[in-house]
C-alpha positions, 0 to 999 in steps of 0.5 A: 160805397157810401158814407153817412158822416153823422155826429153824435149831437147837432146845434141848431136842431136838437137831436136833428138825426136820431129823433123821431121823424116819420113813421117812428123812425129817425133822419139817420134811419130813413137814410140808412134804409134806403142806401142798404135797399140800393142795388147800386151800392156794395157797402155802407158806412157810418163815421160818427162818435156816437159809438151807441150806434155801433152795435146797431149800424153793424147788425143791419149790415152797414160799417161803423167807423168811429169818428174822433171827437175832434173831427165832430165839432165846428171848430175843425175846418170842414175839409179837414173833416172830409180828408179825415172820413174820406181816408179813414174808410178800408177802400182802396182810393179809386173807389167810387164814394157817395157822400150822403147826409141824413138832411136830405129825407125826401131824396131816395134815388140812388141807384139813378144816381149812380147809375148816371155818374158812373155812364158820364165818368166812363165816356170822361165828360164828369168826374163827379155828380152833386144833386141839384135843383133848378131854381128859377127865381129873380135873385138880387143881393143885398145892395139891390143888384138883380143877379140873374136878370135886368131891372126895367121894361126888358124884364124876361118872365122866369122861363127865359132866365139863365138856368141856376141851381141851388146845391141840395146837399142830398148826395155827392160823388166822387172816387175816394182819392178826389176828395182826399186830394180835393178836401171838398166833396164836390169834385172839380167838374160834376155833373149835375143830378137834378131832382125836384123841388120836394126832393131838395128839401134840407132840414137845416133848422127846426122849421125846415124839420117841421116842414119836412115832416110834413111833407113827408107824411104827404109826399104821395098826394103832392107828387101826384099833382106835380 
């Protein structure tokens, strides 16, 4: 099954999920369309306190689930909040559970996903996935200390750094009880779905909303050309 915990207003990006965004239709509709398209997910659900969604989350065939205002603000712990949408989905615990936020509008391959989770947990290698991108930059930190390479003549070229990867908070799964008992969304040893750069994209502020609409009016001529 899978959730989409979605509040009822954002801070940094006014109206982020129910705005208009692509082809007349919002954040938290692209994502609802394409988890109720996927063959490999049964149910849909929606935790949010924006009960006017209600009526039209149920007659597409998703769950609403009425999340409290308390649960909705940045003062609650986010584990708290994952404990609380986690336990109040009606599934039983060992339910496989995909976490999926609106944020993430060019990542649409679910049913690989799943698909992928689901042979890694079997032969007991993973007990959870998190999408990832490969990031093979040159990173420092603040005080001028390169982190995943060496400043001087022994500088590798960026295809022999040390395989990195940035979280792309496109999706995370795990059985309902491990993020109940974990309070986190990621489980304890995940394995890592890959997906490209433009799938990684995750609007977090108005410019990433700008950027990403662009590239999502363009997104067939640039994976053409990757």
């Amino acid at each position: 099954v899978a959730v989409v915990p979605v509040k009822a207003t954002s801070d940094r990006v006014q109206a982020k999920n129910f705005r208009e965004f692509y082809d007349g239709k919002s954040l938290f509709d692209l994502l609802l369309d394409k988890l109720l398209a996927s063959s490999e997910i049964d149910q849909v659900y929606v935790s949010s306190n924006a009960t006017d969604l209600k009526d039209r989350v149920e007659s597409s065939g998703a769950r609403f689930i009425k999340r409290e205002d308390a649960f909705c603000n940045n003062e609650v712990p986010w584990s708290d909040v994952i404990a609380h949408v986690a336990e109040s989905l009606p599934e039983e615990t060992d339910v496989t559970l995909l976490w999926c936020h609106t944020t993430s509008p060019l990542f649409g391959d679910y049913d690989t996903a799943v698909r992928e989770y689901i042979q890694e947990s079997r032969e007991g290698k993973y007990d959870g996935l998190v999408a990832v991108s490969k990031l093979s930059e040159f990173v420092v930190s603040e005080k001028r200390q390169p982190l995943n390479y060496s400043w001087g003549p022994w500088h590798k070229y960026s295809q022999y750094l040390d395989k990195l990867y940035t979280i792309t908070g496109g999706l995370f799964i795990a059985q309902k009880q491990e993020m109940i008992r974990n309070r986190y969304v990621i489980s304890k040893n995940p394995y890592f779905f890959e997906v490209s750069p433009l799938e990684a994209i995750d609007v977090d502020t108005q410019y990433d909303f700008e950027v990403a609409k662009i590239l999502m009016k363009n997104r067939e001529h640039l994976e053409s050309h990757t």
